[in-house]
LOBALO-400595 format. One line per field, with one value per residue (C-alpha): residue in one letter; y, z, x. Coordinates in Angstrom, 3 decimals, decimal comma. Example, Ala and Ser with C-alpha at 12.3 -4.5 7.8 and 13.67 -1.06 7.14 Angstrom:
resn = c(A/S)
py = c(-4,500/-1,060)
pz = c(7,800/7,140)
px = c(12,300/13,670)
This chain:
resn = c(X/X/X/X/X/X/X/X/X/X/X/X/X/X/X/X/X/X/X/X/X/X/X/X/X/X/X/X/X/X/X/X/X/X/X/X/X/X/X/X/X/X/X/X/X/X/X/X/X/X/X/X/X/X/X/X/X/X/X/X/X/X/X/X/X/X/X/X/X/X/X/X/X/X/X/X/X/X/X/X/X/X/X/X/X/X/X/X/X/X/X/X/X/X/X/X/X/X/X/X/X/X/X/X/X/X/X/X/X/X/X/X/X/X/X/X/X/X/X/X/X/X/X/X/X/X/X/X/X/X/X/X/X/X/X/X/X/X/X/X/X/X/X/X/X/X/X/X/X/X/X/X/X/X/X/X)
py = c(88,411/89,817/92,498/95,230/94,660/93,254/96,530/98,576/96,582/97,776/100,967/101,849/100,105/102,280/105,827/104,704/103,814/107,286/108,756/106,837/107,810/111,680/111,037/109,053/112,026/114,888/112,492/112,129/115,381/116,430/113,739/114,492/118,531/118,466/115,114/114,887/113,772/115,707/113,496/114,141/112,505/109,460/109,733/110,178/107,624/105,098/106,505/105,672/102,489/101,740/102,844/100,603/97,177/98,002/97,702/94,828/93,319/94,209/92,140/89,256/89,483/90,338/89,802/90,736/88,429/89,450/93,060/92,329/90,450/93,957/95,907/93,773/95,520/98,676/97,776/96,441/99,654/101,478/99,372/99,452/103,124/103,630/101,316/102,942/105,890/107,484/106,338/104,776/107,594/107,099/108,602/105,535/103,267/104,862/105,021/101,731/100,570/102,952/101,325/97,895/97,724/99,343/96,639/93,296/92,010/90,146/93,793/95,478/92,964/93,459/97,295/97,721/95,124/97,289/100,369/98,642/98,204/101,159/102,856/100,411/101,124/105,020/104,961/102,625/105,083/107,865/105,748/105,201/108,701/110,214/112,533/110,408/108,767/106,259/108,670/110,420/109,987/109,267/110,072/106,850/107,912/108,560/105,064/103,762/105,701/104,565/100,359/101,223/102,701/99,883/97,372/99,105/100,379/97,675/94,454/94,486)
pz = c(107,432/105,093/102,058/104,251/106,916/104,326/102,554/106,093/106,693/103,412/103,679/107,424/106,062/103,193/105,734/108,071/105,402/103,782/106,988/107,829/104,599/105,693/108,461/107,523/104,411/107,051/109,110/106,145/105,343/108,651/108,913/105,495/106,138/109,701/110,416/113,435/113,738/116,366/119,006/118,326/114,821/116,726/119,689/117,379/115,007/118,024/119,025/115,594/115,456/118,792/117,548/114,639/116,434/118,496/115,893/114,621/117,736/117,945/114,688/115,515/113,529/115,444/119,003/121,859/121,110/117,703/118,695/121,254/119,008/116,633/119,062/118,799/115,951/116,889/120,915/118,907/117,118/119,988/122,081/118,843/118,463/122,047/122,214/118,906/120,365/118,137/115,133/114,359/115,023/117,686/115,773/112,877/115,746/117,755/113,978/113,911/117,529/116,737/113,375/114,858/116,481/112,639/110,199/112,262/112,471/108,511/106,899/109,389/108,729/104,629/105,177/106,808/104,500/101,652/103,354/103,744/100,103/98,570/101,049/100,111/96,231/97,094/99,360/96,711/94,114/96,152/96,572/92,951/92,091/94,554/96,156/99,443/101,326/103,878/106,794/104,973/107,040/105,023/106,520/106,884/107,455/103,165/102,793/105,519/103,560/100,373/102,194/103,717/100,536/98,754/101,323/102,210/98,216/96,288/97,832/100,235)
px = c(53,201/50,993/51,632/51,327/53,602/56,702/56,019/55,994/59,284/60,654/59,490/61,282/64,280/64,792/63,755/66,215/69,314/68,876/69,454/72,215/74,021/73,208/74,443/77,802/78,090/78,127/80,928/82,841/82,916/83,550/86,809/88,103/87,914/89,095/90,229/87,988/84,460/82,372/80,784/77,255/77,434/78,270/76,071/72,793/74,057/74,193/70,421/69,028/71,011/69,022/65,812/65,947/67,326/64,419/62,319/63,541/63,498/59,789/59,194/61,120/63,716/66,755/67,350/69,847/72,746/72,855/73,334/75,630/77,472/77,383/79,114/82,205/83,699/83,286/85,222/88,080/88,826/88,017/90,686/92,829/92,914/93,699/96,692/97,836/97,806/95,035/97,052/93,144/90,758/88,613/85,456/86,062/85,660/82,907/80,992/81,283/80,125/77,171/76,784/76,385/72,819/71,619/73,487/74,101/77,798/77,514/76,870/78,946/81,942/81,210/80,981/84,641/85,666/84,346/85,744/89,167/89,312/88,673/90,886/93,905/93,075/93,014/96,169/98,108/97,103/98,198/101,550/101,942/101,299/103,287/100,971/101,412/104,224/104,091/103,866/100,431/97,341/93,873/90,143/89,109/85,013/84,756/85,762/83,083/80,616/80,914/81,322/78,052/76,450/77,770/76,024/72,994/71,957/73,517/74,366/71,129)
């Protein structure tokens, strides 16, 4: 691989991350405002997720198991939020699934991680302050933002 191509690489990398995080802003805003997040921000989410792993796959550096193995997450808190009876949104786990083919199961995994974090510090917070109670419901998409900022702009 020569100096070209490894910039090339870095170069689509960085393109398709900043449109990720427009992307996952607009959801977040949509899911903190509304507490919804409308299909489409999903659906194209998934397309550019595919667009990328294809490129990767084109360069040899991913292949199909490891994007099969992606899409785990996402299923679980698809199933999850189904047999909680939405108490999980089902946008928060269709982000994921479509977030799977775009940052491989490690960063996914450290993403909701991340995202599980600062939403325990926020809720605890909340808790502490009481501004929330036990029955309060957070927008969980702000959190997945910032866990994918965090992975994508700083720990990447």
């Amino acid at each position: 691989m020569d100096f070209c191509e490894i910039i090339n690489k870095e170069v689509i990398g960085l393109i398709f991350r900043v449109l990720f995080m427009i992307i996952m802003l607009i959801a977040a805003i949509c899911d903190f405002r509304e507490k919804t997040i409308p299909i489409s921000i999903p659906s194209s989410v998934l397309f550019l997720s595919l667009i990328y792993w294809l490129y990767l796959w084109s360069m040899k550096i991913s292949g199909p198991k490891e994007m099969m193995f992606s899409l785990i997450p996402g299923i679980i808190l698809i199933a999850i939020s189904y047999i909680s009876r939405k108490n999980i949104g089902i946008g928060d786990g269709l982000m994921i699934f479509a977030l799977g083919p775009f940052l491989g199961l490690e960063n996914l995994m450290l993403t909701i991680m991340i995202a599980f974090l600062f939403s325990a510090i926020v809720g605890g917070t909340l808790l502490i302050l009481r501004k929330a109670s036990g029955k309060t419901t957070l927008a969980f998409m702000p959190f997945l933002t910032a866990g994918m900022g965090v992975t994508c702009f700083v720990l990447s």
